[in-house]
N, C-alpha and C positions, 0 to 999 in steps of 0.2 A: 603182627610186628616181627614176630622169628624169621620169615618168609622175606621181608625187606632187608632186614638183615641180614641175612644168609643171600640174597638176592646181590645187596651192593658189593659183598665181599666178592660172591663171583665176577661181577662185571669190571670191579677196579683190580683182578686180579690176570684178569684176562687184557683189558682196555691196557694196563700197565707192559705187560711181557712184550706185545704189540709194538707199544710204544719203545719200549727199551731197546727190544732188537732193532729196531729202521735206528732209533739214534745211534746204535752202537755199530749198528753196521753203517751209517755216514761216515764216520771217524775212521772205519777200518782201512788199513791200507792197501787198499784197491776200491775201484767205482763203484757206486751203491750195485749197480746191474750184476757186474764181475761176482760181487759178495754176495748175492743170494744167488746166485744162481753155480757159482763153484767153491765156496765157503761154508763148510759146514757151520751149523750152531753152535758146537764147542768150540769149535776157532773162536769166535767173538767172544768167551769167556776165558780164553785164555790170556795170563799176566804178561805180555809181552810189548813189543814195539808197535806190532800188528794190531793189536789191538789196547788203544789205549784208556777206553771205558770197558774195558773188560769185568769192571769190578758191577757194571750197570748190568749189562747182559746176566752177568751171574746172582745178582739182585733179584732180576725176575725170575728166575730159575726157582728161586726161594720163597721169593712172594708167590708164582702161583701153585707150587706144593701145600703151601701154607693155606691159601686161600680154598683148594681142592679138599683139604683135611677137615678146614672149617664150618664149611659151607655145607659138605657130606654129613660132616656128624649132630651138627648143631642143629641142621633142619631136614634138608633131602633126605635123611636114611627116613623120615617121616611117610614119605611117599612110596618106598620098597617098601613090599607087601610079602613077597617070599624072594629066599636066596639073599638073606641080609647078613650071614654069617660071609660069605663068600663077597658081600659088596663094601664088608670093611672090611677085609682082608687087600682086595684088589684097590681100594682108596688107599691105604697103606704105603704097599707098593707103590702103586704109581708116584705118590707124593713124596716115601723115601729114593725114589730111582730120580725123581727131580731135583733133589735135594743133594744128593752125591753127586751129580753133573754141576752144581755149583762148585762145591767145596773141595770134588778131588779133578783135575782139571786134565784134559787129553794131551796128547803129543809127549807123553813122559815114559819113557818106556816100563817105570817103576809102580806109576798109578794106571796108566793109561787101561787096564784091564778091568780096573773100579770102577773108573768110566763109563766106560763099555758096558759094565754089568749094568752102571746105577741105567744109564740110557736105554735100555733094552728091557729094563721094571718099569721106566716112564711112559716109554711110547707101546711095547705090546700092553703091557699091561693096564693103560689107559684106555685104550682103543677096545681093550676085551671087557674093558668097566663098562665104557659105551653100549656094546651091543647087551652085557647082562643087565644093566639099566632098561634099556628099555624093553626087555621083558621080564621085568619082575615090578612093573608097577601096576596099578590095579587098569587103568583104559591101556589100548592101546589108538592114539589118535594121532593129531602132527605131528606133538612135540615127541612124543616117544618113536615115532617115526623118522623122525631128522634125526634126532640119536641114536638109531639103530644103522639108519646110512650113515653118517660121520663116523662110527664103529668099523662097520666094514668096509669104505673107502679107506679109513686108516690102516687094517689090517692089510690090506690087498697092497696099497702103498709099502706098507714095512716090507712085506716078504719080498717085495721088484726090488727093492733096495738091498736086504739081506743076498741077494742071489749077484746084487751090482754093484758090489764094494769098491770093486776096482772103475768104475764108470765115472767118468769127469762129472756126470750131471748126478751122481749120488745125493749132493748137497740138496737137491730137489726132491727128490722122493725123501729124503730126512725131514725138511720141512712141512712138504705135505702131510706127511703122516704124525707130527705134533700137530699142526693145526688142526688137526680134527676135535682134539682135546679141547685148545684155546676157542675154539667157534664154539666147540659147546658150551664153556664154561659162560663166554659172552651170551648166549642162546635160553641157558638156564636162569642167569640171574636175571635177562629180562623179565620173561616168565615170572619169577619167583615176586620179582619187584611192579610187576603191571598184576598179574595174576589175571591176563586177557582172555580167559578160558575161551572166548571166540574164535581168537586164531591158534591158540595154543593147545587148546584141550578137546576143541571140535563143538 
């Protein structure tokens, strides 16, 4: 039952952030194409003209930290087998770095560095959850294997971006590299809620 549970919270956590950004980025002002592709994800949470569901964007921000913390401690730390001091430490971060990109919002020259910090605990620090996830659980089979690549695709992603600040298509590699997170969290609560050890477990 813990498993379904912790299973739903991941999928409607993920399903939701999903969802939020495509509506939040319709609204924005520029073309859905324009906005993911040279629109970063803090744009669309920010309080302005520009964006007018900003308060949605920033919603998911919160719901899936929430959902991440949840989901981690109520059941998945069940399946870390070593390095579980180190995997609620990085659940932590990750969830409060998503959580600050809600509440403290970019383009401010006064928070804008809060920002910065909270985004840089979400996305490295998610990404390096991924890959210590999937070697501290007892098999190593699909599912620990999808999560070990969404880990290092994300990291590989952050550092092209960190090195491409200034790059009109930055907005893309910031995306990519949260979605690794989001695909997992959709990935695990499948899992958790089928419990398909067929395709999942091997």
């Amino acid at each position: 039952m813990k498993d379904k549970v912790a299973g739903i919270i991941f999928l409607f956590g993920s399903l939701y952030y999903m969802i939020a950004e495509a509506v939040s980025a319709t609204f924005f002002n520029a073309s859905l194409l324009n906005t993911y592709v040279f629109h970063t994800i803090s744009e669309l949470g920010i309080p302005n003209i520009n964006s007018p569901l900003f308060w949605l964007m920033n919603s998911a921000f919160i719901i899936i930290g929430l959902s991440l913390i949840f989901g981690n401690l109520y059941k998945f730390k069940d399946y870390i087998i070593k390095n579980k001091l180190i995997f609620y430490i990085l659940t932590f971060i990750t969830s409060i770095g998503v959580i600050i990109v809600a509440l403290i919002h970019g383009g401010n020259p006064l928070t804008s560095g809060y920002h910065t910090l909270g985004a840089v605990m979400a996305i490295l620090g998610g990404n390096i959850l991924l890959v210590l996830t999937s070697r501290s659980m007892d098999n190593f089979e699909t599912y620990q294997k999808i999560t070990l690549i969404l880990g290092i695709i994300g990291l590989i992603v952050f550092w092209i971006m960190f090195f491409n600040m200034k790059s009109i298509y930055m907005p893309v590699f910031e995306r990519l590299s949260v979605y690794t997170l989001i695909v997992w969290s959709f990935v695990t609560g499948f899992w958790m809620v089928t419990k398909n050890y067929k395709y999942f477990i091997g």
